[in-house]
VEXDREN-2710 file (C-alpha; in Angstrom, 1 decimal):
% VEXDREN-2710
k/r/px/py/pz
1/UNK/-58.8/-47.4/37.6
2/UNK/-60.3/-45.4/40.1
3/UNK/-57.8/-42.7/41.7
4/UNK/-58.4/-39.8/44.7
5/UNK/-56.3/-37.9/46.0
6/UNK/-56.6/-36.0/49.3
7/UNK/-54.3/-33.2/50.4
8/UNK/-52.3/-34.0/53.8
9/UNK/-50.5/-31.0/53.9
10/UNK/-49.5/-28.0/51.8
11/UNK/-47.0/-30.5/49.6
12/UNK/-47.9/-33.9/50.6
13/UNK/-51.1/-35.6/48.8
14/UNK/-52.5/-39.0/49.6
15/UNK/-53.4/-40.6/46.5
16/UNK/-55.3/-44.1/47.1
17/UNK/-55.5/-45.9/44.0
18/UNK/-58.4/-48.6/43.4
19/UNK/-57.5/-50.9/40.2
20/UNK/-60.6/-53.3/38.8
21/UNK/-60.9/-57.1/39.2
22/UNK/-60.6/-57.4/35.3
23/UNK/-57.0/-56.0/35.6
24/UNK/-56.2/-57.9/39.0
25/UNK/-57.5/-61.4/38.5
26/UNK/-55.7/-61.9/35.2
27/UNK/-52.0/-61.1/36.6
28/UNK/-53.0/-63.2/39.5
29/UNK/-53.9/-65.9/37.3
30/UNK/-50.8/-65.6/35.0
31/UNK/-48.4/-65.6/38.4
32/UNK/-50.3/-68.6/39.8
33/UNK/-50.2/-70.5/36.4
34/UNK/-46.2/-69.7/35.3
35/UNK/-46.1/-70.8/39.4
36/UNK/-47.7/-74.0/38.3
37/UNK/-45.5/-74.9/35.5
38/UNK/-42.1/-74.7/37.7
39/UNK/-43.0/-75.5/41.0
40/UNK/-42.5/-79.3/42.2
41/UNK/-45.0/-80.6/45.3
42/UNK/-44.2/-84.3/46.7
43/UNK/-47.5/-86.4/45.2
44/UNK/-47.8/-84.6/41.9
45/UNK/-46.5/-84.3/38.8
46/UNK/-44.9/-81.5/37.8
47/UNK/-47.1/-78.7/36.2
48/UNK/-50.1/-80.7/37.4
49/UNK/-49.7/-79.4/41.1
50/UNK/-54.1/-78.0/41.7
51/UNK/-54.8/-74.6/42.3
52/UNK/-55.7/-74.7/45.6
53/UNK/-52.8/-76.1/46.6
54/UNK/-50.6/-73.8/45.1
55/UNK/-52.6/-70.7/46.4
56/UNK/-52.9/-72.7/50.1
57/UNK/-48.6/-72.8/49.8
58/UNK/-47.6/-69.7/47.7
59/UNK/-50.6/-66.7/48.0
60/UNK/-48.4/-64.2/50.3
61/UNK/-45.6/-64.5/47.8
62/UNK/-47.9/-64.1/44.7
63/UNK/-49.6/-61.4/46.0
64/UNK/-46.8/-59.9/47.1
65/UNK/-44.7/-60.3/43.6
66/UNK/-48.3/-58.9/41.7
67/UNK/-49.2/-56.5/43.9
68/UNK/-45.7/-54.4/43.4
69/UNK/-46.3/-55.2/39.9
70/UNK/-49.4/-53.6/39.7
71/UNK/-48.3/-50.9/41.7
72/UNK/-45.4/-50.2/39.2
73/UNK/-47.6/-50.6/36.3
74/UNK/-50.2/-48.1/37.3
75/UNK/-48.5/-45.3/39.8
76/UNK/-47.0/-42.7/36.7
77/UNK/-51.0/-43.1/34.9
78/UNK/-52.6/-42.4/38.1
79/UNK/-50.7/-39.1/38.9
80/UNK/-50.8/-38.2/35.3
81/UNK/-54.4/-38.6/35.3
82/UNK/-54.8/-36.1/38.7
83/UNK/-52.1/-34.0/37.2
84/UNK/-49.6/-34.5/40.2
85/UNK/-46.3/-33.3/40.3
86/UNK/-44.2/-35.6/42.8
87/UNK/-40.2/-34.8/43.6
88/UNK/-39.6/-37.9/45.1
89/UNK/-40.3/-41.2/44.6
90/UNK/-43.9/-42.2/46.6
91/UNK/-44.1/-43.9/49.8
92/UNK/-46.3/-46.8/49.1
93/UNK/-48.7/-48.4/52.1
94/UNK/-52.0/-49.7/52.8
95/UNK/-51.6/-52.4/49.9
96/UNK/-54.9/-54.5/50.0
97/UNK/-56.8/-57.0/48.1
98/UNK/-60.4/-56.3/48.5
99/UNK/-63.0/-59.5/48.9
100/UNK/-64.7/-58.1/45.8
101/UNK/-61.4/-59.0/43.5
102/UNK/-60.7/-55.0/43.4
103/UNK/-56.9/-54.1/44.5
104/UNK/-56.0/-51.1/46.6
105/UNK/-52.7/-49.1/47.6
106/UNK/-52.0/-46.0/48.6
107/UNK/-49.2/-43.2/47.9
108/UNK/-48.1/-40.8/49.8
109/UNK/-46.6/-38.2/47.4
110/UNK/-44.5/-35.2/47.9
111/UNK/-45.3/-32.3/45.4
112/UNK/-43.0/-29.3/44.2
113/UNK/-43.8/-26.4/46.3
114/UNK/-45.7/-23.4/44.5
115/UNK/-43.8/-19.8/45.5
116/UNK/-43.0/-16.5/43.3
117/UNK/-39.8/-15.8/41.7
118/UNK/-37.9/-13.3/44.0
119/UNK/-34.9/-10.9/42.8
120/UNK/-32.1/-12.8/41.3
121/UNK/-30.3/-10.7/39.1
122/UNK/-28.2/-7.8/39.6
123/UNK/-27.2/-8.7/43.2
124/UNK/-24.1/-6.8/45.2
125/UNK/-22.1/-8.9/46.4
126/UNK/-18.4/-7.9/47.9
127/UNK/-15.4/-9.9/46.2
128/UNK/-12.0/-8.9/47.1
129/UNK/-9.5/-8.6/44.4
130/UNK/-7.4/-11.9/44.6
131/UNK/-3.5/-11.5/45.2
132/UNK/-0.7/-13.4/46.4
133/UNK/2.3/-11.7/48.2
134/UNK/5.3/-12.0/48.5
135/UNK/5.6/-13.5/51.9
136/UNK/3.1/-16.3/50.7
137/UNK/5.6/-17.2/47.9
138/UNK/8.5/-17.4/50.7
139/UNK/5.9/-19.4/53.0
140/UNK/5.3/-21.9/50.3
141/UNK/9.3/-22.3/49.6
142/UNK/9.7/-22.6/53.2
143/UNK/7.3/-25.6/53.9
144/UNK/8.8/-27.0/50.5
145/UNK/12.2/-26.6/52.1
146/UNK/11.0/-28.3/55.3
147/UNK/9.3/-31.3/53.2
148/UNK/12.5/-32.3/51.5
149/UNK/15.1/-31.8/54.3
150/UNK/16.7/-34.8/55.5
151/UNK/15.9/-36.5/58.7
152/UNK/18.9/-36.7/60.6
153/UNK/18.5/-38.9/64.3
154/UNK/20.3/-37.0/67.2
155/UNK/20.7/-37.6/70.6
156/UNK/22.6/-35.2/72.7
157/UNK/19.9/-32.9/73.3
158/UNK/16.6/-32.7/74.4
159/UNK/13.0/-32.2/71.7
160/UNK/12.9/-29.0/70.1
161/UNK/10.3/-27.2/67.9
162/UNK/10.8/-28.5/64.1
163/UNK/11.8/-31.6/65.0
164/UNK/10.4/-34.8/63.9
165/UNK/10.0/-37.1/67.0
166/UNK/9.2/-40.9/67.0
167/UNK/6.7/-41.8/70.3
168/UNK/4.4/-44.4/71.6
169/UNK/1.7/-43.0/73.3
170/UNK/-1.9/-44.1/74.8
171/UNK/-4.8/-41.6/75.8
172/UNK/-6.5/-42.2/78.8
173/UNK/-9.7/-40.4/79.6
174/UNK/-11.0/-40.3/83.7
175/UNK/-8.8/-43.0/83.8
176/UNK/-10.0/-45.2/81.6
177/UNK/-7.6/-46.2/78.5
178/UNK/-9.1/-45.1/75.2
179/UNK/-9.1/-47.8/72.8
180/UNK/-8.7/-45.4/69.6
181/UNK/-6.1/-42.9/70.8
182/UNK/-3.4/-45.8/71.1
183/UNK/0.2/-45.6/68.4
184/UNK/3.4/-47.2/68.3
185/UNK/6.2/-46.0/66.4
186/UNK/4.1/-42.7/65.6
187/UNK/5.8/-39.8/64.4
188/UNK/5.0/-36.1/64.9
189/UNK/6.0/-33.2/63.8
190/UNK/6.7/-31.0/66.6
191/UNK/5.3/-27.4/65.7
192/UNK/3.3/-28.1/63.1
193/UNK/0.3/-28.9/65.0
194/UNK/-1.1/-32.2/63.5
195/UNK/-1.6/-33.6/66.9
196/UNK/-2.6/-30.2/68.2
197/UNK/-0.7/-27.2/69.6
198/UNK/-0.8/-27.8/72.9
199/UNK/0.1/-32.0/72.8
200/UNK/3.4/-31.2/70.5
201/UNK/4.1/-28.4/72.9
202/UNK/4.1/-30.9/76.0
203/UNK/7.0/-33.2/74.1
204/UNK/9.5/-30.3/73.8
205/UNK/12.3/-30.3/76.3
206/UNK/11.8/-34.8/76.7
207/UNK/14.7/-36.4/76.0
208/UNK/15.2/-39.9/73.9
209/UNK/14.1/-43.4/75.8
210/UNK/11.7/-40.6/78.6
211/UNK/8.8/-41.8/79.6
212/UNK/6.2/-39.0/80.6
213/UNK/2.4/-38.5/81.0
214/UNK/1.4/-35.1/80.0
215/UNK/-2.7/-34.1/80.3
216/UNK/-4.4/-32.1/77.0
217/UNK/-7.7/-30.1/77.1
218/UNK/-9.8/-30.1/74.1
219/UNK/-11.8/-27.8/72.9
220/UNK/-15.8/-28.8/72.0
221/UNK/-14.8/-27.8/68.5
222/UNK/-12.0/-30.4/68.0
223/UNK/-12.3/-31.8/64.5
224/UNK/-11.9/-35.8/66.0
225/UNK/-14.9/-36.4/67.9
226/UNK/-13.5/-39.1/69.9
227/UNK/-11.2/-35.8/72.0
228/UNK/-13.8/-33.3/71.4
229/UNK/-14.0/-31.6/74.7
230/UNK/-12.4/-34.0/76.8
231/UNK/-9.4/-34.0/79.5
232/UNK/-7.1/-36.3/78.3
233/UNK/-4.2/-37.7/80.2
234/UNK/-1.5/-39.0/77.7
235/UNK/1.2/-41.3/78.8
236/UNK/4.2/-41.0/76.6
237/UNK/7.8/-42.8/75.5
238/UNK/9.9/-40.8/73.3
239/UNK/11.6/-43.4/71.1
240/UNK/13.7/-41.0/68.6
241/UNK/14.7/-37.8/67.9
242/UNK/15.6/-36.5/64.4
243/UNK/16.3/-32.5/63.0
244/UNK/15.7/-31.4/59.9
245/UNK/18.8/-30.3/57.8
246/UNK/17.9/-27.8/55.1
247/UNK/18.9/-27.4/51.8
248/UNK/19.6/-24.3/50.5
249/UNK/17.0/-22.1/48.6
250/UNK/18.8/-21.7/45.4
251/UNK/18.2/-22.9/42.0
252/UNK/19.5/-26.3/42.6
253/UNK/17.0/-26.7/45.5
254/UNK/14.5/-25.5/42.5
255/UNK/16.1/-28.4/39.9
256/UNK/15.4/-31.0/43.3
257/UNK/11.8/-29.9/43.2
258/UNK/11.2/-30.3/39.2
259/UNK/13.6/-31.1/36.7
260/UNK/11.5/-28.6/34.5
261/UNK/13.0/-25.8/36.4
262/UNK/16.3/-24.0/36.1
263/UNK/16.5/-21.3/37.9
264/UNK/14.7/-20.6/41.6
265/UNK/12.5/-17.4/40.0
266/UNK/11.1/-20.6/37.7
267/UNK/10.0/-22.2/40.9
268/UNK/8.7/-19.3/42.3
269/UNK/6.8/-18.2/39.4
270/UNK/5.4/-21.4/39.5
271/UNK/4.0/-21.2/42.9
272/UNK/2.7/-18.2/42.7
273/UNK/0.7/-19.3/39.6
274/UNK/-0.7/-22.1/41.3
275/UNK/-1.6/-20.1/44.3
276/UNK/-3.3/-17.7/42.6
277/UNK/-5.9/-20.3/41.0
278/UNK/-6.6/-21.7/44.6
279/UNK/-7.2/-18.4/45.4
280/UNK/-9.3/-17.8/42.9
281/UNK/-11.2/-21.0/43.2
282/UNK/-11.8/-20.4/46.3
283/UNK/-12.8/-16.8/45.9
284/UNK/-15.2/-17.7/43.2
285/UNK/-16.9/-20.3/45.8
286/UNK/-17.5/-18.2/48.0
287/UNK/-18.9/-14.9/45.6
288/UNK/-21.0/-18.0/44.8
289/UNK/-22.2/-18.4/48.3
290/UNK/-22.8/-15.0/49.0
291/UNK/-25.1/-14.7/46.1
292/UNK/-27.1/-17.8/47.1
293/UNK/-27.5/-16.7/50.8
294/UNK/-28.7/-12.8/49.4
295/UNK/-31.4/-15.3/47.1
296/UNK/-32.6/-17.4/50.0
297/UNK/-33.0/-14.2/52.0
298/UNK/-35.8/-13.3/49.5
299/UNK/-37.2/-16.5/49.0
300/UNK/-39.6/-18.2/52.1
301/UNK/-41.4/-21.2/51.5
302/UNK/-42.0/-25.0/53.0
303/UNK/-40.2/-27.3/50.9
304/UNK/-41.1/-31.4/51.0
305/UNK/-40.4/-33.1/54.5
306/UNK/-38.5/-36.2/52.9
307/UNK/-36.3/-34.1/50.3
308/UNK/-35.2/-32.5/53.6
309/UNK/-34.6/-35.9/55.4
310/UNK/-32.9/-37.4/52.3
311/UNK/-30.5/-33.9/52.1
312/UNK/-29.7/-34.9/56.0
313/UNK/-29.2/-39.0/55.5
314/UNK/-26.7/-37.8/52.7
315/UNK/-24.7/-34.9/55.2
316/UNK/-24.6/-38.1/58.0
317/UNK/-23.1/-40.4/55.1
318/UNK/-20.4/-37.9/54.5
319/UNK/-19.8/-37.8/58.2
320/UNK/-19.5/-41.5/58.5
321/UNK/-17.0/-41.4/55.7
322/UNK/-14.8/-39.7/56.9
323/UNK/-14.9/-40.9/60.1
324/UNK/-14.4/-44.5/58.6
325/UNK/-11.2/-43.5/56.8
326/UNK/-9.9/-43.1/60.6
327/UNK/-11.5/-46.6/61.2
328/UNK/-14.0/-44.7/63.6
329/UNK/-17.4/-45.0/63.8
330/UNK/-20.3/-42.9/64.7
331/UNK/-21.1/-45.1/68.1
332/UNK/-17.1/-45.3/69.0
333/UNK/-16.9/-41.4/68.2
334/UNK/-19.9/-40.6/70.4
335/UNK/-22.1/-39.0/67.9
336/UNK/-25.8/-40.7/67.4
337/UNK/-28.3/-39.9/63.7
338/UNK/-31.0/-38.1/65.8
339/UNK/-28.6/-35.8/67.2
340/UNK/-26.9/-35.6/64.0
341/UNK/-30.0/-34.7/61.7
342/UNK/-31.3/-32.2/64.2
343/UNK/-28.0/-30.5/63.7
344/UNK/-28.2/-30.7/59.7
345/UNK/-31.7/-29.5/59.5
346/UNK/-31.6/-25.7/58.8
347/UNK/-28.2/-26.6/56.0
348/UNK/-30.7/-29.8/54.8
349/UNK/-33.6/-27.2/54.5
350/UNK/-31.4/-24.5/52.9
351/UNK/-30.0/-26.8/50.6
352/UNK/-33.5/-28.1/49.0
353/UNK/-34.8/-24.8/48.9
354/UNK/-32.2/-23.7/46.9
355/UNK/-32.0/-26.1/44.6
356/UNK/-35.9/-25.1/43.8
357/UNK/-35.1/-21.9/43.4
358/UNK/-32.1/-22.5/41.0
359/UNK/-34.6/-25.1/39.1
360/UNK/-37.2/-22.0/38.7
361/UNK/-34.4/-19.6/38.1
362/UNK/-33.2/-22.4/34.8
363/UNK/-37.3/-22.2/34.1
364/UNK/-37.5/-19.1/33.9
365/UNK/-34.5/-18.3/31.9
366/UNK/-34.5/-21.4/29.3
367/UNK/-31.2/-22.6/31.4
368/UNK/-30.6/-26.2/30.4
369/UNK/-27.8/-29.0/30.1
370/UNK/-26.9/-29.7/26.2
371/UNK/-24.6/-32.2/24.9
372/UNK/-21.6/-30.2/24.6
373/UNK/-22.2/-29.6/28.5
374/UNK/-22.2/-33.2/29.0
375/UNK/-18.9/-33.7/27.2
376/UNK/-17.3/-30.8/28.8
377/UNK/-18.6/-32.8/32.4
378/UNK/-16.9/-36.2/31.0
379/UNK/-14.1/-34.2/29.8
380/UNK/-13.4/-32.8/33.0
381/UNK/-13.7/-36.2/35.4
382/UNK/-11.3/-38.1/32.8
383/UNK/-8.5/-35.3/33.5
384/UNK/-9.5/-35.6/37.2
385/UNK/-9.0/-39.4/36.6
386/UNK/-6.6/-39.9/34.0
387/UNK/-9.4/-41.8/32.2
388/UNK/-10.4/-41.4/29.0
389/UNK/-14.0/-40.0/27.7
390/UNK/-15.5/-43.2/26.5
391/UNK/-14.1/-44.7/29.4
392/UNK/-16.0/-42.5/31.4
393/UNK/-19.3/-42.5/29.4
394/UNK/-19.1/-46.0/30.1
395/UNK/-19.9/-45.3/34.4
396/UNK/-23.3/-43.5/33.0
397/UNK/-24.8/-46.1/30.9
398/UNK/-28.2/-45.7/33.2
399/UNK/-30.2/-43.6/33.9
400/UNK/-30.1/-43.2/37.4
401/UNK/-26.2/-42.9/36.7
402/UNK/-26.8/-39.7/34.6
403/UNK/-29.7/-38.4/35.9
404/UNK/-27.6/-36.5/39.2
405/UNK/-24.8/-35.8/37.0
406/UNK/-27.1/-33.9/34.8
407/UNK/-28.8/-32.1/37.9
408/UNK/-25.1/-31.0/38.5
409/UNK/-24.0/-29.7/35.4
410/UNK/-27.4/-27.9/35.4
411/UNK/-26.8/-26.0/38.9
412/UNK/-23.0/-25.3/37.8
413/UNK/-24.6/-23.2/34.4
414/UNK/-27.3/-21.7/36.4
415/UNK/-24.7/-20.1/39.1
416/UNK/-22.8/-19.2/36.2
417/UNK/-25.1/-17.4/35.1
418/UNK/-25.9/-15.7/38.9
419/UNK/-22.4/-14.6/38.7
420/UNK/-22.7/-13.2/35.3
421/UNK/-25.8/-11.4/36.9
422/UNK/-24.1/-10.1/40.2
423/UNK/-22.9/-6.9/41.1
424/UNK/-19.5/-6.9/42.3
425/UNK/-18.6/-4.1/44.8
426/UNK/-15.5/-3.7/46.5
427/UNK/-15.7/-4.8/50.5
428/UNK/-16.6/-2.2/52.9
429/UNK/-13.4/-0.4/54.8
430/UNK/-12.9/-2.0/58.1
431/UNK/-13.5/1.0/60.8
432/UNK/-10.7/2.6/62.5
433/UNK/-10.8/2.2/65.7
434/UNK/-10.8/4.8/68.2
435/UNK/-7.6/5.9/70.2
END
């Protein structure tokens, strides 16, 4: 095997890869013959079908079939042999029989980039000491309150705020109806701004059975892309009105929440427990954050061209689903990839840079996933799941399966350990500002 390899850029090699007619012709030979044996041509016996014929009929598919073969077979020997590093699987082209029985391909392969270890440990970083008020407790009770209230229909007045109204509507944009913005029999909650502030605020003050056609701007930053900075004419029918009646806050409001709870102070305990975690969930992502933007500020260097693309196609996936759970599509919601990835490409390039980092950081520091980690990581999905842990070892049989489960556990204990490292310091006083 004769191998060379040719740098095309700082991390990209070309490694063209020249295998021997002694180890070609023989898995030729083997494909045409096992060929030979199974195939059935009108005028011959089967299994007695002549070469020549079989190569005139079948060569593009043999060669084809051997040449990825030989490809697979001979790839991990030749970067092993030139002592290349790749972080992504090859991009194979130029695949070529030669006249003199020689076979050729060539790979393009991206290589890990070479930088030093910047500062990583003892890092300030402001985290806010996580409370929950009072008035958050009350908030919480509040929407709880307005959750369970019964819907009662009324119709001797006109839409007010906290009501629950029942409308068809369609959205028409320069005239035009559009498609996606259509309901019947759709209910909103007037006030809490689901259909945004300033549609819910056009229905208040229509009475039951109107008919009315209100106009909404949206802002560019509107989380459905199909509104995003549009002016939308809505034409309306209000079908029903219903008010909310509230129960009291007391502690049999607290026994309609949970059984498990007695007394109101029970339920409020409770909720201030549970906001307190998200809080400091949420906290604790973001002290992560901070830490990795303070890292990446220290650390400049290229990172491989098609990690960056593959980060991207994986940020416009996520896009798609979620748009999908809405039934909408990229095309229908006006958004196209190239525009997309352009958008994605600093977070894409952030992203694989940091995980480089962390991998150098778990180098350098003997970080790495053991089995007790893995069970903790099977543990933790089968609560997420209700499943058990064999039950979920059985979704990791291979290896690809495991492999990115692995690379997760393994960036989880290396920010651990960041935030073990960090400096915690109080946030800065915001200034006073001048009379």
């Amino acid at each position: 095997m004769e191998v060379r390899v040719e740098d095309i850029s700082t991390l990209t090699k070309k490694i063209t890869v020249t295998l021997p007619e002694d180890v070609v012709q023989p898995k030729l030979d083997e494909a045409y013959e096992k060929l030979r044996k199974d195939i059935k041509i009108k005028g011959f016996r089967k299994g007695k079908v002549p070469r020549t014929i079989i190569v005139k009929t079948y060569k593009p598919q043999v060669e084809a079939e051997v040449g990825e073969k030989l490809v697979q077979d001979t790839y991990f020997d030749a970067i092993e042999k030139e002592g290349v590093d790749p972080v992504v699987h090859p991009e194979i082209s130029s695949v070529k029989y030669n006249d003199d029985g020689t076979f050729t391909y060539v790979a393009n392969v991206d290589t890990k980039p070479r930088f030093e270890l910047g500062g990583y440990k003892g890092i300030e970083v402001e985290k806010a000491p996580v409370i929950v008020t009072e008035e958050e407790i009350e908030a919480e009770l509040k929407a709880m309150q307005k959750n369970m209230a019964v819907l009662q229909t009324v119709d001797d007045r006109v839409i007010a705020e906290g009501d629950v109204v029942v409308i068809d509507f369609q959205g028409f944009h320069k005239g035009n109806p559009i498609k996606q913005v259509k309901n019947e029999d759709y209910s909103v909650d007037v006030g809490a701004g689901r259909m945004g502030r300033e549609f819910e605020e056009k229905l208040v003050g229509m009475h039951k059975d109107e008919e009315g056609s209100h106009t909404v701007n949206f802002p560019e930053k509107h989380p459905n892309p199909l509104l995003a900075g549009k002016e939308v004419e809505f034409r309306i029918k209000v079908k029903d009105i219903k008010e909310r009646v509230l129960a009291e806050l007391d502690d049999d409001f607290a026994k309609d929440v949970n059984k498990s709870f007695n007394t109101l102070e029970e339920l409020k305990n409770s909720i201030r427990e549970r906001c307190l975690r998200d809080k400091e969930h949420a906290a604790e992502g973001a002290f992560t954050d901070k830490i990795m933007e303070k890292i990446l500020e220290g650390h400049e260097f290229e990172v491989p061209h098609r990690l960056v693309a593959f980060e991207i196609d994986q940020m416009i996936k996520q896009t798609e689903q979620t748009l999908m759970k809405s039934g909408i599509s990229l095309e229908v919601a006006g958004l196209n990839r190239e525009d997309l990835a352009k958008q994605h490409v600093e977070m894409a390039t952030k992203r694989v840079r940091g995980d480089f980092i962390l991998k150098k950081i778990a180098e350098v520091e003997g970080i790495k996933v053991n089995d007790e980690d893995l069970e903790r990581g099977f543990k933790r999905i089968g609560d997420q799941y209700n499943m058990t842990v064999d039950k979920v070892k059985e979704f990791f049989q291979s290896r690809d399966d495991l492999l990115p489960f692995m690379n997760e556990l393994l960036n989880e204990k290396i920010l651990h350990f960041l935030r073990d490292e960090a400096v915690v310091v109080a946030p800065a006083e915001p200034l006073a500002q001048e009379a």
